[in-house]
C-alpha positions as CSV (number, residue, x, y, z in Angstrom):
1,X,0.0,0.0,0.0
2,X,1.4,3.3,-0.6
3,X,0.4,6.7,0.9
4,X,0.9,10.0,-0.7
5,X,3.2,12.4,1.5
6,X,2.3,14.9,3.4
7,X,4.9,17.8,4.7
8,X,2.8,19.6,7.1
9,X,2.8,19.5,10.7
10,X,-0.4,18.2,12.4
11,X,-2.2,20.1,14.8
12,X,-2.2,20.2,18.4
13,X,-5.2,18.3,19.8
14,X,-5.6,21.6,21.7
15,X,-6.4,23.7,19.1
16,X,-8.9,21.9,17.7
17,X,-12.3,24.1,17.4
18,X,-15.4,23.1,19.5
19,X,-18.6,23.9,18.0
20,X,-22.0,24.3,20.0
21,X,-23.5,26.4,22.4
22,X,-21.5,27.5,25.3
23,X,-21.1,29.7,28.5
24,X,-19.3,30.6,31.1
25,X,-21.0,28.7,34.2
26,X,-18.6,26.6,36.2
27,X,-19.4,22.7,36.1
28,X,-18.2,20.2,38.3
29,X,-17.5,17.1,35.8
30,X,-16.8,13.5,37.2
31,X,-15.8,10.3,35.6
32,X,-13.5,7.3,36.5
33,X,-11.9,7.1,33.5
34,X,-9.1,10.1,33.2
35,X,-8.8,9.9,29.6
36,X,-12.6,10.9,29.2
37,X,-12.7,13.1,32.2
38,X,-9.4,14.4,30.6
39,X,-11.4,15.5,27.0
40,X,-15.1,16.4,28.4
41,X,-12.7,19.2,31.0
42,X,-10.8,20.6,27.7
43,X,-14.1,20.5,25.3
44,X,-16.3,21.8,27.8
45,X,-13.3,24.8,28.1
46,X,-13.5,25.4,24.4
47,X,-16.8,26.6,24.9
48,X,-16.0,28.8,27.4
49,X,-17.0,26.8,30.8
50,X,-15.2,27.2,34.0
51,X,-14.7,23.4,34.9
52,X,-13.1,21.4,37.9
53,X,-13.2,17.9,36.8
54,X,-12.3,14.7,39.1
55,X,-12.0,10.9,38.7
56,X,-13.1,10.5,42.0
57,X,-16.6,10.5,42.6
58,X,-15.7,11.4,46.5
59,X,-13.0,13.4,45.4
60,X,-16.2,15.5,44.0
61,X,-17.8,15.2,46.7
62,X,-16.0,16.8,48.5
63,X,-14.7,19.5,46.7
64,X,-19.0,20.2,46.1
65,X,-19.4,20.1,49.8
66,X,-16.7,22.4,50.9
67,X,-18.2,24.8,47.9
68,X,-21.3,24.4,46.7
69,X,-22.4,27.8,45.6
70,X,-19.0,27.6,43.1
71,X,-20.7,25.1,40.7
72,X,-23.5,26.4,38.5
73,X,-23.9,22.4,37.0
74,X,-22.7,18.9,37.7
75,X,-22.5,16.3,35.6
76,X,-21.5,12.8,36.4
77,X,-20.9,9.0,35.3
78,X,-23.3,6.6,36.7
79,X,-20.8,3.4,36.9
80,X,-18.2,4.6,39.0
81,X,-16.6,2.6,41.9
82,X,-18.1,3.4,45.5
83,X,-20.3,5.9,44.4
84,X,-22.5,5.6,41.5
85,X,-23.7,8.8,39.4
86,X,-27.5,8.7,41.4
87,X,-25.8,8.5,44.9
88,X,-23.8,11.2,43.9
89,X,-26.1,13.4,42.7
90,X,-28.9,12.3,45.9
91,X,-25.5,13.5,48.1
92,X,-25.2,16.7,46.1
93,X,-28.8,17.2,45.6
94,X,-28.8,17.2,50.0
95,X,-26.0,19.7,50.1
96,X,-27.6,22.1,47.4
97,X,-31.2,21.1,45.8
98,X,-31.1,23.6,43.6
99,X,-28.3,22.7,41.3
100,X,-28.9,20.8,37.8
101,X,-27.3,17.3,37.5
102,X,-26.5,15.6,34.1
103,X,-26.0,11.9,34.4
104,X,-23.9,9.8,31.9
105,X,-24.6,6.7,31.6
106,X,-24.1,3.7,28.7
107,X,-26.5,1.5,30.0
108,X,-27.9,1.2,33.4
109,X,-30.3,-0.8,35.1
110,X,-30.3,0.6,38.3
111,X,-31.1,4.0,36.4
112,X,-35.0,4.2,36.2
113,X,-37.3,6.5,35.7
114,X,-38.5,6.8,39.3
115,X,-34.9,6.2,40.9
116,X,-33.8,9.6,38.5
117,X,-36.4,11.7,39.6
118,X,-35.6,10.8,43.2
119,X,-32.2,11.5,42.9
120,X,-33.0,15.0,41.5
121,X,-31.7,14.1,37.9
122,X,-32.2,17.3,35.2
123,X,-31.0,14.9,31.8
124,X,-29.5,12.0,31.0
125,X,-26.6,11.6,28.0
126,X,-26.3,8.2,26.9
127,X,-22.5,7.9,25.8
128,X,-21.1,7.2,23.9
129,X,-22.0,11.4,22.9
130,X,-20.5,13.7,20.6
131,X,-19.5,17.1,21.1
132,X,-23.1,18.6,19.8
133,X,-24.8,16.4,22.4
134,X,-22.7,17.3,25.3
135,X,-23.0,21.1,24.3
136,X,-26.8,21.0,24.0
137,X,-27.5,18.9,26.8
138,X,-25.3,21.5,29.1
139,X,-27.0,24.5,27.9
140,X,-30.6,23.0,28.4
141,X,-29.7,22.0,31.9
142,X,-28.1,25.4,33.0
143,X,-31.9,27.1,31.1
């Protein structure tokens, strides 16, 4: 197989344009996996959010509980270790009922209809998402 050449330089994955709607609320994003929690922190940036992103669903926790009034929006992973995404949220939800929370989720059967609401739930984003998704779903949660 051959390939034609190509002299130029790629990129940098950071300067990569985001499209969609955007805003400058702060959002508190977790997810076990740092290569994901990695990307959604620097494409929720692009579009002009203030974001503290964690691995660590306790890690969040805490840092919600010790400032609650700094998030405007939280979104989290349902299938993390210790901590799911709906205990999470019921925690944050006790600290601050007031605050919008996105849950992530592939597929979840702990994640019903009824057991969403109770936890205070504003959306759900089935991932795998793209960028668009993740954009519109944000902006419709923060109103």
């Amino acid at each position: 197989m051959f390939l034609p050449r190509c002299d130029e330089t790629p990129a940098d994955d950071d300067s990569t344009p985001v499209t969609g709607p955007g805003g400058a609320e702060a959002i508190l994003f977790v997810d076990d996996e740092p290569d994901l929690v990695d990307l959604v922190r620097r494409t929720l940036s692009w579009l002009g959010y203030r974001v503290e992103a964690f691995s660590s669903s306790e890690a969040a926790l805490e840092a919600f509980a010790r400032r609650p009034n700094d998030f405007d929006l939280v979104i989290t992973d349902q299938t993390m270790p210790r901590l799911t995404g709906l205990d999470l949220a019921r925690e944050i939800k006790s600290i601050r009922g007031d605050i919008p929370v996105i849950l992530c989720t592939g597929y979840s059967e702990t994640a019903t209809p009824d057991r969403l609401q109770a936890a205070g739930i504003t959306t759900v984003l089935n991932k795998p998402f793209f960028t668009a998704q993740l954009a519109e779903a944000v902006r419709r949660a923060l109103g």
